[in-house]
N, CA, C, O and CB atoms as a CASP TS submission, in Angstrom:
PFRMAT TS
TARGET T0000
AUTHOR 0000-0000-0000
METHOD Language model
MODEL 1
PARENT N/A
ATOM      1  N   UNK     1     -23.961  21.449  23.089  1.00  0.00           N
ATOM      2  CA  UNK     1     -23.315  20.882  21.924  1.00  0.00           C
ATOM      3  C   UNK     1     -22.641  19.574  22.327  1.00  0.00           C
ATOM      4  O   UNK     1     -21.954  19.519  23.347  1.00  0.00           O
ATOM      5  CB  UNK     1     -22.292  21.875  21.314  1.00  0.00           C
ATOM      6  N   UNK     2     -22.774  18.846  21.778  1.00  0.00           N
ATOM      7  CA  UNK     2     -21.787  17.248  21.879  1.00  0.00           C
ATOM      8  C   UNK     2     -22.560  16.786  22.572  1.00  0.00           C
ATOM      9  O   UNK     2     -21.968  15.990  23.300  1.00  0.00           O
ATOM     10  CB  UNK     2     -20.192  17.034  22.547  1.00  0.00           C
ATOM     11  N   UNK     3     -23.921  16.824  22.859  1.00  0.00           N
ATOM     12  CA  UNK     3     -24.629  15.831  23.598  1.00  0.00           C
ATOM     13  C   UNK     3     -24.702  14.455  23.523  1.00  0.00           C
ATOM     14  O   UNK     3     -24.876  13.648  24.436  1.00  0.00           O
ATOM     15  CB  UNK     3     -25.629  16.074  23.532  1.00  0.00           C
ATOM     16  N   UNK     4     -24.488  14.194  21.850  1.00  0.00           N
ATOM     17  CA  UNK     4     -24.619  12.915  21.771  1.00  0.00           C
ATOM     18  C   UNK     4     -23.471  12.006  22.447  1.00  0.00           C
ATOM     19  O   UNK     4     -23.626  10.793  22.583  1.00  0.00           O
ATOM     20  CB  UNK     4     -24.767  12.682  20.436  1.00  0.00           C
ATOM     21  N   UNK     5     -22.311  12.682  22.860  1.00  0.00           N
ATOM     22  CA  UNK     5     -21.460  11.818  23.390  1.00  0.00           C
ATOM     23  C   UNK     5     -21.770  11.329  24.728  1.00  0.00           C
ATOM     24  O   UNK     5     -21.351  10.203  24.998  1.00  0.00           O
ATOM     25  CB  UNK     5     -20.285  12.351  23.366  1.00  0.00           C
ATOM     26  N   UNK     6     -22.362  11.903  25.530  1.00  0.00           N
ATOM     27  CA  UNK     6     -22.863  11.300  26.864  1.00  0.00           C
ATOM     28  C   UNK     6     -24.277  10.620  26.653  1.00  0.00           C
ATOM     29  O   UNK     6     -25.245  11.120  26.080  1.00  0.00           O
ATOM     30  CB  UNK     6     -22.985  12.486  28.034  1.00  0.00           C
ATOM     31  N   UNK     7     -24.186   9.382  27.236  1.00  0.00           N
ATOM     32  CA  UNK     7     -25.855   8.589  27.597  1.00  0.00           C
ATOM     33  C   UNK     7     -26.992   9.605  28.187  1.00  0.00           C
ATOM     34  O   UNK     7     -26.779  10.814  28.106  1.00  0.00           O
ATOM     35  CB  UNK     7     -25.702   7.255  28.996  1.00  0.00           C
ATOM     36  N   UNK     8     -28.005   9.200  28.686  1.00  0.00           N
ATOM     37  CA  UNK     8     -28.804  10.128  29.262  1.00  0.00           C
ATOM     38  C   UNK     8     -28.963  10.009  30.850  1.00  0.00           C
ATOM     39  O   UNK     8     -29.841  10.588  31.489  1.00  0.00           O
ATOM     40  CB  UNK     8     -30.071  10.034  28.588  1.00  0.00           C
ATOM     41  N   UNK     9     -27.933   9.130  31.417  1.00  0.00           N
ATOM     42  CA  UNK     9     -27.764   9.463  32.987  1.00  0.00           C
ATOM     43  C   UNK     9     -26.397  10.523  32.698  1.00  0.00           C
ATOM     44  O   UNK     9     -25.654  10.682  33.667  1.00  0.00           O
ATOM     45  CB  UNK     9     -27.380   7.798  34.197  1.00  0.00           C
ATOM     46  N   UNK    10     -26.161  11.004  31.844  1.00  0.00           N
ATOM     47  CA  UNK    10     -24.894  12.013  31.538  1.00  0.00           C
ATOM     48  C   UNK    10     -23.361  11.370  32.090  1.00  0.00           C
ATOM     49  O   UNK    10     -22.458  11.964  32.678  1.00  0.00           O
ATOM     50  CB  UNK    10     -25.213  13.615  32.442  1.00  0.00           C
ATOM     51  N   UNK    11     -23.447   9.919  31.657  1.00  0.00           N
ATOM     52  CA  UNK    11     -22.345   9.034  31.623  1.00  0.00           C
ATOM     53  C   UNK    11     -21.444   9.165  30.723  1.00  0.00           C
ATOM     54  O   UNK    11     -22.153   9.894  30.029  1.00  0.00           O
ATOM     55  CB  UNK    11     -22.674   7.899  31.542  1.00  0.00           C
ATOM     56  N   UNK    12     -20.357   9.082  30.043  1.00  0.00           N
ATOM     57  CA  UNK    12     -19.704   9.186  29.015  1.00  0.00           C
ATOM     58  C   UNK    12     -20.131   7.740  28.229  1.00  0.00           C
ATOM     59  O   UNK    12     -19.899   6.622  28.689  1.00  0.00           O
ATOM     60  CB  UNK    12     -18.190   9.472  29.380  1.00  0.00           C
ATOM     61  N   UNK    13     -20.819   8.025  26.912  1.00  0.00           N
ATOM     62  CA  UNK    13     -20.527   6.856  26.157  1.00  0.00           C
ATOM     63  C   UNK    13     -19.181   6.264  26.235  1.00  0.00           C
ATOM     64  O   UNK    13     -18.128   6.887  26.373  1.00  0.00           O
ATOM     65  CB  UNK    13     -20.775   7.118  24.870  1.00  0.00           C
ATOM     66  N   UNK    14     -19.379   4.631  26.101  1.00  0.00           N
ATOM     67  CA  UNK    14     -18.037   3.711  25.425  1.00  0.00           C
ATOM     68  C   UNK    14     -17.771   3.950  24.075  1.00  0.00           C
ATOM     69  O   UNK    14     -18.428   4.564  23.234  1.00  0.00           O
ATOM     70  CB  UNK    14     -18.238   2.109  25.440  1.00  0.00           C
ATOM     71  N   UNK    15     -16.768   3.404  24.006  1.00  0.00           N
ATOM     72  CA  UNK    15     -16.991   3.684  22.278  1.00  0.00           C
ATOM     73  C   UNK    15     -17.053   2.430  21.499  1.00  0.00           C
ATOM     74  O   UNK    15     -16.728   1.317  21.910  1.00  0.00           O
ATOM     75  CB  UNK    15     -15.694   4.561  21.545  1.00  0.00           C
ATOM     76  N   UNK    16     -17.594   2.793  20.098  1.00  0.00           N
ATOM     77  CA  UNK    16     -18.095   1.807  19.249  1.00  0.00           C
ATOM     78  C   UNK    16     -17.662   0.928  19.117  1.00  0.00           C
ATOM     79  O   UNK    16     -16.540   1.432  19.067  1.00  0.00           O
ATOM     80  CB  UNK    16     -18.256   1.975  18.332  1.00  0.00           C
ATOM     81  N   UNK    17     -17.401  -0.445  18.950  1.00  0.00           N
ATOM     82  CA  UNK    17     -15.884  -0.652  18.342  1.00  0.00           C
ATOM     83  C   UNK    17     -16.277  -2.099  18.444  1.00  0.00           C
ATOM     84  O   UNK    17     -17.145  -2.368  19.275  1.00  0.00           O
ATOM     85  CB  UNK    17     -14.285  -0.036  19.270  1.00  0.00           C
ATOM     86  N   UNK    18     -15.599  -3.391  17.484  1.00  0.00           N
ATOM     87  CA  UNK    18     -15.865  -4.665  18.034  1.00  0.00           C
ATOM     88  C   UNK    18     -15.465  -5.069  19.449  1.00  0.00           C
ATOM     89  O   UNK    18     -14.528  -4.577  20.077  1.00  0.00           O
ATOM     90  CB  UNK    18     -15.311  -5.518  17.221  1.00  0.00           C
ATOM     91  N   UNK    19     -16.183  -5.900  19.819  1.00  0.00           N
ATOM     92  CA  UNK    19     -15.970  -6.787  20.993  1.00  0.00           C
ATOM     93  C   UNK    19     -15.036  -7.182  21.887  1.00  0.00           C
ATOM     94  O   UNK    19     -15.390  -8.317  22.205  1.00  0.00           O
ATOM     95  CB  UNK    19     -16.163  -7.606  20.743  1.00  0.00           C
ATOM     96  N   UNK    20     -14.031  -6.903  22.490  1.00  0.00           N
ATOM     97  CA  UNK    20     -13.167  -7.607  22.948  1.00  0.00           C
ATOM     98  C   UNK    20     -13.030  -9.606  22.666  1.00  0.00           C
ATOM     99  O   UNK    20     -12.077 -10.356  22.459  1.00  0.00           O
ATOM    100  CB  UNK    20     -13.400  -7.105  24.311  1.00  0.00           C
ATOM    101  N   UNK    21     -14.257  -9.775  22.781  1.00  0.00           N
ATOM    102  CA  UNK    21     -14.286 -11.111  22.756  1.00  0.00           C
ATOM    103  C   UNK    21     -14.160 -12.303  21.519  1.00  0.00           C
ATOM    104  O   UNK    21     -14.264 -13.530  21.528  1.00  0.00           O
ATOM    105  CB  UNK    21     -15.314 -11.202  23.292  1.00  0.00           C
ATOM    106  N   UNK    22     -13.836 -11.107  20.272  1.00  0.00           N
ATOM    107  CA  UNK    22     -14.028 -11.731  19.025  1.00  0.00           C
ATOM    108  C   UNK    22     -12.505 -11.920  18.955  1.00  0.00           C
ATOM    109  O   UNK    22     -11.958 -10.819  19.029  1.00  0.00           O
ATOM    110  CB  UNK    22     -14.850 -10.868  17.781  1.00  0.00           C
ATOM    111  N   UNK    23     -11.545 -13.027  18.826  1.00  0.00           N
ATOM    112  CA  UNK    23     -10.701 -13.547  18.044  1.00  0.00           C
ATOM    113  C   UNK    23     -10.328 -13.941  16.957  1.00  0.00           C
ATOM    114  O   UNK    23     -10.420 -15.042  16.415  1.00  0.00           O
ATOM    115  CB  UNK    23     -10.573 -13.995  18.267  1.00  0.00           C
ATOM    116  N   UNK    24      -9.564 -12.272  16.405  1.00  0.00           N
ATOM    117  CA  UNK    24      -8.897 -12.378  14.794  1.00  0.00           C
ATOM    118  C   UNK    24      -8.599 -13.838  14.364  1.00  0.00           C
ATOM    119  O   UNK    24      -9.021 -14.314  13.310  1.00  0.00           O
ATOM    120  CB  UNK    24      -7.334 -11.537  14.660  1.00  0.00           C
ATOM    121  N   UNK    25      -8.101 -14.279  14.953  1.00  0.00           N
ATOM    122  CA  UNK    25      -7.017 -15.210  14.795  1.00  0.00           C
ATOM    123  C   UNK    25      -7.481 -16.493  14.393  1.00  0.00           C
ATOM    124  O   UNK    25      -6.864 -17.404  13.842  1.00  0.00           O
ATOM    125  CB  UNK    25      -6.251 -15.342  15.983  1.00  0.00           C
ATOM    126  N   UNK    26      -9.025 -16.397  14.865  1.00  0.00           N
ATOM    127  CA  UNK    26      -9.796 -18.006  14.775  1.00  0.00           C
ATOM    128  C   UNK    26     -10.513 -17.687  13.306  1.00  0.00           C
ATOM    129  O   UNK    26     -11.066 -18.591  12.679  1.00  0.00           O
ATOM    130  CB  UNK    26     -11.240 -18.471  16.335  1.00  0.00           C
ATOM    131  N   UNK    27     -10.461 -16.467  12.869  1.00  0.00           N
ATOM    132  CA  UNK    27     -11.574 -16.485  11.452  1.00  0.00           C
ATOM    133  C   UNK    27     -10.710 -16.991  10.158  1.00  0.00           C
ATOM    134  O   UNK    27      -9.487 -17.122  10.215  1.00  0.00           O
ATOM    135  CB  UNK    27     -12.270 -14.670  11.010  1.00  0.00           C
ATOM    136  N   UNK    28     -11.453 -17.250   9.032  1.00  0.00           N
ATOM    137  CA  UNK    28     -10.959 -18.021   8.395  1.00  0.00           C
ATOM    138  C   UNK    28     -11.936 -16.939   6.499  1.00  0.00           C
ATOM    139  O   UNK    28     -12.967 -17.209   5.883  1.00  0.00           O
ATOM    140  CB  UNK    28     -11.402 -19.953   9.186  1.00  0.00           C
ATOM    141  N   UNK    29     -11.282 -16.242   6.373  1.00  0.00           N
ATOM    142  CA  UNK    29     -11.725 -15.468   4.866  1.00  0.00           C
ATOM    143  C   UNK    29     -11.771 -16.830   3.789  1.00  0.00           C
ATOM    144  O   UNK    29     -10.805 -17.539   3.508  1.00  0.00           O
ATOM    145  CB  UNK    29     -10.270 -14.055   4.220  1.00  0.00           C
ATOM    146  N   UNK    30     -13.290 -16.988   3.235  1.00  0.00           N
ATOM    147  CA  UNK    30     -12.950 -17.396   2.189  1.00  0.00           C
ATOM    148  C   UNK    30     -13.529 -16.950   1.355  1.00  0.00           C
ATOM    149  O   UNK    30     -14.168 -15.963   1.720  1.00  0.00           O
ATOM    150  CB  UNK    30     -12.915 -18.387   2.094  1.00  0.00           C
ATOM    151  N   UNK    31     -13.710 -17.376  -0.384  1.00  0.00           N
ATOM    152  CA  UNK    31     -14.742 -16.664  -1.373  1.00  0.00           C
ATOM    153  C   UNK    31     -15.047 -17.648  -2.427  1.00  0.00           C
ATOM    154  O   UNK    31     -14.505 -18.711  -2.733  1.00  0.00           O
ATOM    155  CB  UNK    31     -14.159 -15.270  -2.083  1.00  0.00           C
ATOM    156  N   UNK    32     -16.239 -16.894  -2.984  1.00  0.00           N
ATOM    157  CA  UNK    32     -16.350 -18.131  -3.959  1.00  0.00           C
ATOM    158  C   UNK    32     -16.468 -17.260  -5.199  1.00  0.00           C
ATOM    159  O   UNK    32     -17.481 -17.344  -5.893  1.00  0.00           O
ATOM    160  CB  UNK    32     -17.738 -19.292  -3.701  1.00  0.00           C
ATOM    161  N   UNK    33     -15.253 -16.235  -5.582  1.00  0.00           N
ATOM    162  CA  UNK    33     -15.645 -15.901  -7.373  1.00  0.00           C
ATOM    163  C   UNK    33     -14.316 -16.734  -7.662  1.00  0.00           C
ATOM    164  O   UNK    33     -13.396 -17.328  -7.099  1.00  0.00           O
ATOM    165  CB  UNK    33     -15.660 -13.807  -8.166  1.00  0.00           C
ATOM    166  N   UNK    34     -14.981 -16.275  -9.302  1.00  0.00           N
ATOM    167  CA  UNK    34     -14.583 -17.274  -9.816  1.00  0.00           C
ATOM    168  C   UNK    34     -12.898 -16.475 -10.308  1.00  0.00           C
ATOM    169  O   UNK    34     -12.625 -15.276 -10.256  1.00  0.00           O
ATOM    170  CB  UNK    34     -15.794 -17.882 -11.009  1.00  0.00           C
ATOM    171  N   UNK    35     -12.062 -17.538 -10.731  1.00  0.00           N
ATOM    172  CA  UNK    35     -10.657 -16.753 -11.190  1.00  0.00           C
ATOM    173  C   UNK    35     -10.785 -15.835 -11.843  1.00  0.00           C
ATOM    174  O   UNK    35     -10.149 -14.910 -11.339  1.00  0.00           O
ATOM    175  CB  UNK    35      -9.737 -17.373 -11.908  1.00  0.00           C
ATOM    176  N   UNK    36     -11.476 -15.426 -13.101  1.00  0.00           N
ATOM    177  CA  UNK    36     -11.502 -14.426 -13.756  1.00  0.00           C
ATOM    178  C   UNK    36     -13.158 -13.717 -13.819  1.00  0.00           C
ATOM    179  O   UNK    36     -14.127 -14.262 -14.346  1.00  0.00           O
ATOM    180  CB  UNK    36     -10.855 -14.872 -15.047  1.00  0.00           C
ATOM    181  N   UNK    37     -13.151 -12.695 -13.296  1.00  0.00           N
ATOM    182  CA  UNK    37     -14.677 -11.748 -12.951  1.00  0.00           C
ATOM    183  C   UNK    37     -14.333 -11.349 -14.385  1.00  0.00           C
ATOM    184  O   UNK    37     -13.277 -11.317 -15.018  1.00  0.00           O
ATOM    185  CB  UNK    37     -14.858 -10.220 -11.434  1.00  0.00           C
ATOM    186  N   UNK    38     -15.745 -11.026 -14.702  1.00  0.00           N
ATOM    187  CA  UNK    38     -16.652 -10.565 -16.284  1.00  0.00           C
ATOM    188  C   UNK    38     -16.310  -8.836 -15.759  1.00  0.00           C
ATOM    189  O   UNK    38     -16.381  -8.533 -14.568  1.00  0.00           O
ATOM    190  CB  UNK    38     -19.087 -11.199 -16.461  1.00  0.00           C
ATOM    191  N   UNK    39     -16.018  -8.025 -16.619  1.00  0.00           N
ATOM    192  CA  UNK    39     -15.595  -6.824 -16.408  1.00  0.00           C
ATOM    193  C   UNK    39     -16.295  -6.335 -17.971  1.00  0.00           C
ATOM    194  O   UNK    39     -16.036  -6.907 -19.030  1.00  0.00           O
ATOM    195  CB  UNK    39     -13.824  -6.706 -16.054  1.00  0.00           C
ATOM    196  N   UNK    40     -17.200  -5.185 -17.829  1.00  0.00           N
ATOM    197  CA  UNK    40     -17.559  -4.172 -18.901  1.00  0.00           C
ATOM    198  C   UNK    40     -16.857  -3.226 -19.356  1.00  0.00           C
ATOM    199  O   UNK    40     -15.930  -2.825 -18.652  1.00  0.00           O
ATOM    200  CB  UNK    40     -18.465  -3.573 -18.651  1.00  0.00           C
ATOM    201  N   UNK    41     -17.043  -2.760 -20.341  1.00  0.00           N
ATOM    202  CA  UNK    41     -16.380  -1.981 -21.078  1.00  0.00           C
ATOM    203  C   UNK    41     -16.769  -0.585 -20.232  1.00  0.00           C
ATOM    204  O   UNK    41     -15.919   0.186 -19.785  1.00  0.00           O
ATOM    205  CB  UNK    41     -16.776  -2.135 -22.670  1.00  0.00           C
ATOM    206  N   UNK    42     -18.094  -0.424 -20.110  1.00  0.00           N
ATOM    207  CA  UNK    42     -18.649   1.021 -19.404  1.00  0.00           C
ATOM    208  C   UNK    42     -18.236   0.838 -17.492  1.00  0.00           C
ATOM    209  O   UNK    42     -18.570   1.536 -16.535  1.00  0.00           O
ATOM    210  CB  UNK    42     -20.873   1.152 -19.749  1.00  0.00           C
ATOM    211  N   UNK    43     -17.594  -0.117 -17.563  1.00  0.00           N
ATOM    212  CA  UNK    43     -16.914  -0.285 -15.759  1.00  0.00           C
ATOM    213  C   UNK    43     -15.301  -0.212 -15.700  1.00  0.00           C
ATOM    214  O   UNK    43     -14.709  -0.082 -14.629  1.00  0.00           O
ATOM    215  CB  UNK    43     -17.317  -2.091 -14.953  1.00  0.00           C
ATOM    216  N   UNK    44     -14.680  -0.302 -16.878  1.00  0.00           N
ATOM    217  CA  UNK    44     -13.579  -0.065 -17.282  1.00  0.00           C
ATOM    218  C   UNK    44     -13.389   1.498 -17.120  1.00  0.00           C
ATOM    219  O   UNK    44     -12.653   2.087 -16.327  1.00  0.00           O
ATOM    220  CB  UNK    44     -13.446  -0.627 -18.577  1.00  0.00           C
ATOM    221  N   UNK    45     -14.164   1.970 -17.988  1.00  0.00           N
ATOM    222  CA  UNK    45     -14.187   3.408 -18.004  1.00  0.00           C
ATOM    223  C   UNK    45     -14.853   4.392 -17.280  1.00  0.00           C
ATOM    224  O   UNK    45     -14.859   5.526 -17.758  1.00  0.00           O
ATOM    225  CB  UNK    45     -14.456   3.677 -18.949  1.00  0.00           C
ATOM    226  N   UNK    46     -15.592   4.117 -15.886  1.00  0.00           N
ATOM    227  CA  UNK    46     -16.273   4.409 -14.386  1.00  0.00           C
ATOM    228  C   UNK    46     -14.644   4.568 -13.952  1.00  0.00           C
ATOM    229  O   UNK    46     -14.223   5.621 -13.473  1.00  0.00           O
ATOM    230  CB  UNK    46     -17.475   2.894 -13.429  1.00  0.00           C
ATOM    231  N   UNK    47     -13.857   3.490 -14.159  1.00  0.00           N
ATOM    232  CA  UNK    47     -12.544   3.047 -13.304  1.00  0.00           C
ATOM    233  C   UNK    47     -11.846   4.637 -13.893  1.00  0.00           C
ATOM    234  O   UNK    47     -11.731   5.747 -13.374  1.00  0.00           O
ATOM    235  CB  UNK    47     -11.535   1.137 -13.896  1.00  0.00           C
ATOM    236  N   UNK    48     -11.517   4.117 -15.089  1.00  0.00           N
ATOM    237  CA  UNK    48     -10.644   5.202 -15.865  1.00  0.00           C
ATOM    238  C   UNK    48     -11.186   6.725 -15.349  1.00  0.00           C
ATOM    239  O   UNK    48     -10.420   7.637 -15.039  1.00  0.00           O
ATOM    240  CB  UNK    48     -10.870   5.011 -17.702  1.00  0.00           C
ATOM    241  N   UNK    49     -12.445   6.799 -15.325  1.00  0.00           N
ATOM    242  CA  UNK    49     -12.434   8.417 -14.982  1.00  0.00           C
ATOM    243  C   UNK    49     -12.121   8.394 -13.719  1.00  0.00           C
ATOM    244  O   UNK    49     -11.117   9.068 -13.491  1.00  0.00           O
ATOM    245  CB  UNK    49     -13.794   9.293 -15.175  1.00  0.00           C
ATOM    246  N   UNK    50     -12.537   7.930 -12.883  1.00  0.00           N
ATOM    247  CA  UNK    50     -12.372   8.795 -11.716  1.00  0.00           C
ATOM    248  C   UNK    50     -11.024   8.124 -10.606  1.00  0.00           C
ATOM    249  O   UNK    50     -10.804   8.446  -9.438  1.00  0.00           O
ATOM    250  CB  UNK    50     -14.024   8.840 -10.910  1.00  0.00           C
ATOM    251  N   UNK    51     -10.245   7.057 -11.513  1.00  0.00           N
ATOM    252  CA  UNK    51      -8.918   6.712 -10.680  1.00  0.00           C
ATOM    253  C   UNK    51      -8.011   6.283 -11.833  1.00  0.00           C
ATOM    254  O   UNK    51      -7.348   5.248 -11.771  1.00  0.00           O
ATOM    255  CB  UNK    51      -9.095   5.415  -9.436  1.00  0.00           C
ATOM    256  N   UNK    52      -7.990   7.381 -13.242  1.00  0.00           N
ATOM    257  CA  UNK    52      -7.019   7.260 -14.071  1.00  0.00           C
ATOM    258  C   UNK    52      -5.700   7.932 -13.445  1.00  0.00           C
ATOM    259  O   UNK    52      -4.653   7.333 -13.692  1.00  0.00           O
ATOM    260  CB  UNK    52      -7.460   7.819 -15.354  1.00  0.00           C
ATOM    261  N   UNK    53      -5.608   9.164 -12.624  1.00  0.00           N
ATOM    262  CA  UNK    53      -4.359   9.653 -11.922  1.00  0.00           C
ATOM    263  C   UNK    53      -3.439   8.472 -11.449  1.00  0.00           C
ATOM    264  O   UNK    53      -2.248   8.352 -11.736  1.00  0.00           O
ATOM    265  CB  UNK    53      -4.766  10.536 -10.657  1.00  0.00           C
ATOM    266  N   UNK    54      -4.256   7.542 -10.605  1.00  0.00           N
ATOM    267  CA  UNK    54      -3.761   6.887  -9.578  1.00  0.00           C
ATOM    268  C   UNK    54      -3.219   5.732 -10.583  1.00  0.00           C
ATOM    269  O   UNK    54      -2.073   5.290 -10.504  1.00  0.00           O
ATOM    270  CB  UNK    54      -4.846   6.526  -8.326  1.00  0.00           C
ATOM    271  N   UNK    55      -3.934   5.404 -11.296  1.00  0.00           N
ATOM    272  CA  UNK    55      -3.303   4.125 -12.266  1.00  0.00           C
ATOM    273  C   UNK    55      -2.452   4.780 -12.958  1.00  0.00           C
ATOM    274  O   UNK    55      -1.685   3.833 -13.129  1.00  0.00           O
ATOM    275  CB  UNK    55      -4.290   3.272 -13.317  1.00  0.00           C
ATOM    276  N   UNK    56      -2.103   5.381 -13.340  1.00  0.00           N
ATOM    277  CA  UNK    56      -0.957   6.478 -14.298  1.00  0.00           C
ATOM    278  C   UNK    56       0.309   6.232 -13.072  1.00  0.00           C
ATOM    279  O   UNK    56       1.349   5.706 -13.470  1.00  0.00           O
ATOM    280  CB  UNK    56      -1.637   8.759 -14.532  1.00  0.00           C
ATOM    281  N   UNK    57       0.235   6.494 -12.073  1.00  0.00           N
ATOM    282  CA  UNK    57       1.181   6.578 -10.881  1.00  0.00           C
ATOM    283  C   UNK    57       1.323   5.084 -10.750  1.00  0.00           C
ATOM    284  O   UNK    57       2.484   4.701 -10.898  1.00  0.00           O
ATOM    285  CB  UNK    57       0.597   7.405  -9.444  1.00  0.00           C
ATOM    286  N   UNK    58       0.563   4.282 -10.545  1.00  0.00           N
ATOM    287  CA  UNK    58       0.563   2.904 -10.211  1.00  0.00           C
ATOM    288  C   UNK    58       1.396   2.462 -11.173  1.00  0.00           C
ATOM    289  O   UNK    58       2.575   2.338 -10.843  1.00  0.00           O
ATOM    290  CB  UNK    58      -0.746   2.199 -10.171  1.00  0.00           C
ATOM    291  N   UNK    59       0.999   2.112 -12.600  1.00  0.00           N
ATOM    292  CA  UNK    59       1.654   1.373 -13.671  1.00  0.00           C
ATOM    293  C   UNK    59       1.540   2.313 -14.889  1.00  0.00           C
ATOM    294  O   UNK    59       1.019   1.854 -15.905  1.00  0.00           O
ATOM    295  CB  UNK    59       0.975  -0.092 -13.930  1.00  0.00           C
ATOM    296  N   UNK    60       2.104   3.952 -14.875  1.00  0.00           N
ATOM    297  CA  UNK    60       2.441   4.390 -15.716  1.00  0.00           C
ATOM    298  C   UNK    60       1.527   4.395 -16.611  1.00  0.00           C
ATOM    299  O   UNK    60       0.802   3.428 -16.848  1.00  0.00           O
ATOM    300  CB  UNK    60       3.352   4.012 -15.944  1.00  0.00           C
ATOM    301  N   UNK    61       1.458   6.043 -17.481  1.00  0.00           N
ATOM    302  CA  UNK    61       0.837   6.336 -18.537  1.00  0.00           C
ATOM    303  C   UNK    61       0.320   5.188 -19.737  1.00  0.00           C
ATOM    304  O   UNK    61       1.078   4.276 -20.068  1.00  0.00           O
ATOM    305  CB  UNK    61       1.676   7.238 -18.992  1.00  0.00           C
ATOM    306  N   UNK    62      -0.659   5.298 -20.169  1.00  0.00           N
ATOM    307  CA  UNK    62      -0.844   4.079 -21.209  1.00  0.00           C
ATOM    308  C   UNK    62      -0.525   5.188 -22.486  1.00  0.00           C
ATOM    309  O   UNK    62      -0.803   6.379 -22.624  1.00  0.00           O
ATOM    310  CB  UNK    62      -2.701   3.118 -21.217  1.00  0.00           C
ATOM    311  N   UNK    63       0.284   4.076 -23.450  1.00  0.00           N
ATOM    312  CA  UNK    63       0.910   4.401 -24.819  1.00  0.00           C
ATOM    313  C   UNK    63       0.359   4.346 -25.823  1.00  0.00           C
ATOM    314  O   UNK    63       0.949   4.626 -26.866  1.00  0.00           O
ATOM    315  CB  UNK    63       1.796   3.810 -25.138  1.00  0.00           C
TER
END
């Protein structure tokens, strides 16, 4: 069982993970939408079912 964690000279894998060599610090996030995204009525209500709890908690019951 757990084989997959050792290589096949029965080394311990490294683990996954980025690079040491990549520097957070130099990247630069940018985007290109636009200020206001087009939102559907049937994506409104995808939202509403399945994270109406959390918006109720977030900004309270709607009236």
């Amino acid at each position: 069982m757990l084989d997959y964690a050792r290589s096949l000279d029965g080394a311990p894998r490294s683990c996954a993970g980025r690079s040491p060599k990549d520097d957070l610090s130099t990247w630069t996030v940018t985007d290109d939408w636009p200020e206001r995204v087009p939102v559907t009525s049937v994506e409104v209500d995808v939202f509403e079912a399945w994270f109406g709890d959390i918006f109720d908690e977030l900004f309270g019951p709607c009236e």
